[in-house]
C-alpha positions as CSV (number, residue, x, y, z in Angstrom):
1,X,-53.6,13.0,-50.9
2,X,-50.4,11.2,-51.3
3,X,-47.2,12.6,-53.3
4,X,-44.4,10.8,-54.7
5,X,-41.1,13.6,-54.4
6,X,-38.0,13.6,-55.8
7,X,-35.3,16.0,-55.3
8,X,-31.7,16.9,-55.1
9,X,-31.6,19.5,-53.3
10,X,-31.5,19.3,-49.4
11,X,-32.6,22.7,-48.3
12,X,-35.7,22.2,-50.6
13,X,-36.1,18.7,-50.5
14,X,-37.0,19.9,-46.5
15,X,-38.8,22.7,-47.1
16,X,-41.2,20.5,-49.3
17,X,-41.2,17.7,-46.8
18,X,-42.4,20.5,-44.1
19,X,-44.9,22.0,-46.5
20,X,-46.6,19.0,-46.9
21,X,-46.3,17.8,-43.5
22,X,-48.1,21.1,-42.2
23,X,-50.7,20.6,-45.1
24,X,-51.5,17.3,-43.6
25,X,-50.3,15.5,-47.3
26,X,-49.0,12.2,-47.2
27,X,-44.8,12.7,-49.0
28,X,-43.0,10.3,-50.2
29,X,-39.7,12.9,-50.2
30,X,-36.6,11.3,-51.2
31,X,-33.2,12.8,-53.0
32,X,-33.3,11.3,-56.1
33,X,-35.1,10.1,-58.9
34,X,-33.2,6.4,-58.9
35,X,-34.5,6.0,-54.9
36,X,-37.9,7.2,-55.9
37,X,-37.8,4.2,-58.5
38,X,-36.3,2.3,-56.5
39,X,-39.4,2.8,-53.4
40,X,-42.0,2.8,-56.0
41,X,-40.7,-0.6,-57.4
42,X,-41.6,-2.4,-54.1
43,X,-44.4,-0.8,-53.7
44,X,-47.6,-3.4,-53.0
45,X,-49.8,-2.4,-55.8
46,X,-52.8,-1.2,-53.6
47,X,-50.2,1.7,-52.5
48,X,-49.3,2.6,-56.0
49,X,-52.5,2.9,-56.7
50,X,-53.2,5.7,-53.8
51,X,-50.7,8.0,-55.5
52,X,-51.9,11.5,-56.7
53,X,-48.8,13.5,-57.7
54,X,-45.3,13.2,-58.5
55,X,-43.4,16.5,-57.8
56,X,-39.9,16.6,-59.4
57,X,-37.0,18.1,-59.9
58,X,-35.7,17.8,-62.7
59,X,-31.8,18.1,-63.1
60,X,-30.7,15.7,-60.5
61,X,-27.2,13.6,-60.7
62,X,-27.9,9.7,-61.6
63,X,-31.9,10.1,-63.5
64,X,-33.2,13.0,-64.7
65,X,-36.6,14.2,-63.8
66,X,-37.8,13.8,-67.4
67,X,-36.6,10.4,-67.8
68,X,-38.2,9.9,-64.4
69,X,-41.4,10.4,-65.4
70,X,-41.3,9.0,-68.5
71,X,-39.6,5.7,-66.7
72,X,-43.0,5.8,-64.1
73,X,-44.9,6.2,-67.5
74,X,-43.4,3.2,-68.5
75,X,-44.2,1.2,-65.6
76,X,-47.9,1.8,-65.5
77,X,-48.0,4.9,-62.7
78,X,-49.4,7.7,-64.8
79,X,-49.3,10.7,-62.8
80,X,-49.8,14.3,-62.9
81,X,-46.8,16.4,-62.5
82,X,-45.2,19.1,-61.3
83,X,-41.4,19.8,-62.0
84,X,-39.1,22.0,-60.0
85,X,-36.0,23.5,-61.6
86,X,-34.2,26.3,-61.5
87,X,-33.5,26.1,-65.3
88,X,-37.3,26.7,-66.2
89,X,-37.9,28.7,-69.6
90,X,-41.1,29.6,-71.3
91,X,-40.2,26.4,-73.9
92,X,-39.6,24.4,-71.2
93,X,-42.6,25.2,-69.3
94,X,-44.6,24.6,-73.0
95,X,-43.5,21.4,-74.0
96,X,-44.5,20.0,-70.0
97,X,-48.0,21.1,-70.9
98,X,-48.3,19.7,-74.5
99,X,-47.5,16.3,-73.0
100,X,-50.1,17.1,-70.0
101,X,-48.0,17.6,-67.2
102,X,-49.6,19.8,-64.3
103,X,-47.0,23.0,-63.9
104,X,-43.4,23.9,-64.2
105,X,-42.1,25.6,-60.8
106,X,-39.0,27.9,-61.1
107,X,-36.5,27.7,-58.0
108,X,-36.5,29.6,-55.4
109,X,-39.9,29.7,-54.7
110,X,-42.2,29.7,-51.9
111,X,-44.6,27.4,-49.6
112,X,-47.3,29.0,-50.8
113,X,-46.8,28.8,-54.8
């Protein structure tokens, strides 16, 4: 499995760098959604096309996670994904799933969610 990761945060941005380390999952973790398009960008297209996830936050300063995906979206890499925020709501979580993204998880959480 390999994982495209965006996030702000550095404490989390580790822990989910560990986490999929220990799980033996290939991470692509960087700390913000303008890098991540920046990586994926020169990317050969053979590696693109190993990609399985795309975990994001999704308020981050520069690109939002929503635009982030939508920019990926764009650009051919449709992905399923899940978004990490601390400002998650029932709505929020809702309107992710209409447009058939995977899950919404609410900071802080743990390893095992």
């Amino acid at each position: 499995m390999s994982l495209l990761v965006a996030e702000d945060d550095i404490h989390t941005r580790l822990s989910l760098d560990v986490t999929f380390r220990r799980a033996g999952v290939r991470a692509l973790v960087v700390e913000s959604a303008d890098a991540l398009l920046e990586r994926v960008a020169g990317m050969p297209e053979e590696e693109r096309a190993r990609i399985d996830l795309l975990v994001t936050d999704l308020v981050m300063p520069g690109t939002l996670g929503e635009e982030l995906i939508r920019k990926l979206d764009a650009d051919g890499l449709f992905l399923p994904v899940v978004v990490i925020t601390a400002y998650g709501t029932p709505e929020l979580e809702a309107e992710f799933r209409r447009r058939g993204h995977v899950t919404v998880l609410n900071k802080p959480f743990h390893p095992d969610d």
